[in-house]
N, C-alpha and C positions, 0 to 999 in steps of 0.2 A: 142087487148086491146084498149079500147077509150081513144083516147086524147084529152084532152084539153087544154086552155091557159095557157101559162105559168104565173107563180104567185098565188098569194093567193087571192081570191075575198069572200069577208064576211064586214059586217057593220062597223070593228073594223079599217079599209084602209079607209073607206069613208072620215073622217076631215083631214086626212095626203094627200089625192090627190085632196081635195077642197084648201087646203092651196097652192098647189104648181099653181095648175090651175089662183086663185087669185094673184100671185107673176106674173104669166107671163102675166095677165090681166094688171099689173103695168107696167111693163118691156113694153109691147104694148103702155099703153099712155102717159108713158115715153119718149117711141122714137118720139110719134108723140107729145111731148112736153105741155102733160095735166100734170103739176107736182102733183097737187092735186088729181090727177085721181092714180097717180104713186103712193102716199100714203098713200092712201086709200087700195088699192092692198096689198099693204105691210101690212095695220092693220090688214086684214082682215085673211091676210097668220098666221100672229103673233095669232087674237084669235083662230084659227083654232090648229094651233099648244099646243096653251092652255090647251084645252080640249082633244085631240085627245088621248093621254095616259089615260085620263078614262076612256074614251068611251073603247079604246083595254083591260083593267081591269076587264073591266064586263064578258068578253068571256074568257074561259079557253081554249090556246092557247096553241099546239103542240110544241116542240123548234125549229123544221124551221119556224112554223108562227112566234114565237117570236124572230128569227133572223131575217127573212122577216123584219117584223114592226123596228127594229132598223132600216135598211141597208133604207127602204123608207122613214121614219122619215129623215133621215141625206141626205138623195140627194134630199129630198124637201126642207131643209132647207139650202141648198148651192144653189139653184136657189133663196130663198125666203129671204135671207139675207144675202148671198154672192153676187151673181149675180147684183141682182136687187139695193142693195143699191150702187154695183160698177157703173152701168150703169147711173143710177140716177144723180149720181158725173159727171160723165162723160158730160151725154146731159147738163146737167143744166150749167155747168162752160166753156161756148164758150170761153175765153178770158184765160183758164188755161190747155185745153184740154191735152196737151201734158203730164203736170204732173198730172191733173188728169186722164190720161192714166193709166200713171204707177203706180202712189199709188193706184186706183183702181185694177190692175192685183194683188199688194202685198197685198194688201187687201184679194179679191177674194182667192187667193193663202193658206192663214193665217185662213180664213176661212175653209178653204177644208181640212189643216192637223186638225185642233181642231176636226172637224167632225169627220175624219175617226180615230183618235186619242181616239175622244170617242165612237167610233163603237168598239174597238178594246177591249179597256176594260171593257167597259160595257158587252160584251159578256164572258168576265175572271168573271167579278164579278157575273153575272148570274148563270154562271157555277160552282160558287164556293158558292157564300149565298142565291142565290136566293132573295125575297122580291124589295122593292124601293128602291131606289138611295138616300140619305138623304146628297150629298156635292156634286158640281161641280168640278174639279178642270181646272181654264181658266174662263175668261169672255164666258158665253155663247152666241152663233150668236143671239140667239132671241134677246138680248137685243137690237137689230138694230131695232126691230121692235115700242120701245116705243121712242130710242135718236133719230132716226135717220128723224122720224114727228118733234119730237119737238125743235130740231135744225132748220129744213124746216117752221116751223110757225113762228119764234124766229126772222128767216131772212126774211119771207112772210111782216110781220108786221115792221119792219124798225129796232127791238130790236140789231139782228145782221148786223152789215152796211157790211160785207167783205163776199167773196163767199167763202175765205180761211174759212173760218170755216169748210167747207163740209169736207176738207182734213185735216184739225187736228181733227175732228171727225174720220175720215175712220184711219186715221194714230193711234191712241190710241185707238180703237177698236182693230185694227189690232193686235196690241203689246197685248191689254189684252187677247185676243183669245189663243195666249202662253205661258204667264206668267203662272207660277205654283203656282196659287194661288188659295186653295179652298172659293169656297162661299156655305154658305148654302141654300140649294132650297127651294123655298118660301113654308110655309104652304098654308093653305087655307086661311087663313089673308089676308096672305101676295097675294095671288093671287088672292083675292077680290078686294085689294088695287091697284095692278097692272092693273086689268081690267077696273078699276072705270078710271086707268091714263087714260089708252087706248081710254075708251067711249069719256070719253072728249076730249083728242086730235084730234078724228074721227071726233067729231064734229066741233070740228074749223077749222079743213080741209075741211069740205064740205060746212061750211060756206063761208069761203074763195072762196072755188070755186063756190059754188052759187054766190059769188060778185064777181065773175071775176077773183079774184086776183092770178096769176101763173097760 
């Protein structure tokens, strides 16, 4: 019998491994302390993530594909909004390091149960109604992808004077990732309106780094 690689390879994987590929493009000039560069990566992860459940919508997918697509959606998005915003905290705050050590691991940590948290049920509720997902329950990680620029421009621009800000972001992030609280997931409005944030934020980040700034 021929073997081949393990996984699923088809068009529907393509924006969920551009997203994750774009998080460690961040994570990279991050360490080497391009913070602009760092989130941009991250925007680019978040629109990626966006669309990537359409795009797998179009294709009538087997139920390992459609376990596959959860299981890689969710460990792209623990590099792409776990990781990445923990590390971010991390390089940026020289003078806090030690605590942004640790709030960054509880962070990352908070992230990772939410994820597999909603791997877990998501896969009960597929099994059981089929169709979309119409409530989150928990702050979703993506939202790291719109707070987490515009906290980073807020302080680029003199708005926030304290680097503490990064860690009461990561800190109330964290907590929302647990909470049991449903929110409802955005329509197509509502995800026009979200993207329109994003465009803009994109752009005053590469502004910024076209003028040097971080």
């Amino acid at each position: 019998m021929r073997k081949k690689l393990l996984g699923f390879y088809d068009y529907t994987v393509v924006l969920t491994y551009c997203g994750m590929l774009s998080a460690f493009f961040g994570i990279l000039q991050t360490i080497g302390r391009h913070y602009s560069g760092g989130m941009v990566g991250l925007m680019l992860a978040g629109g990626c993530d966006m669309f990537d459940g359409a795009v797998a919508a179009t294709r009538v997918r087997s139920l390992p594909e459609r376990r596959f697509g959860i299981q890689i959606d969710s460990l792209s998005d623990l590099v792409s909004f776990g990781a990445l915003p923990a590390v971010f905290v991390y390089v940026l705050l020289d003078g806090h390091q030690l605590l942004a050590g640790v709030l960054g691991g509880a962070y990352l940590l908070c992230a990772l149960i939410r994820l597999a948290y909603f791997n877990v049920t998501e896969e009960e509720r597929q099994d059981r109604t089929g169709g979309k997902r119409e409530r989150y329950l928990g702050l979703p990680v993506t939202s790291m992808a719109l707070l987490l620029p515009a906290v980073y421009l807020l302080f680029a621009l003199g708005v926030l004077k304290s680097e503490v800000c990064f860690l009461v972001l990561l800190a109330l992030a964290a907590l929302g990732f647990l909470l049991p609280v449903e929110i409802r997931k955005p329509g197509a409005a509502g995800k026009i309106v979200l993207g329109a944030v994003g465009v803009l934020e994109a752009l005053a980040v590469i502004l910024l780094l076209g003028r040097g700034v971080a």
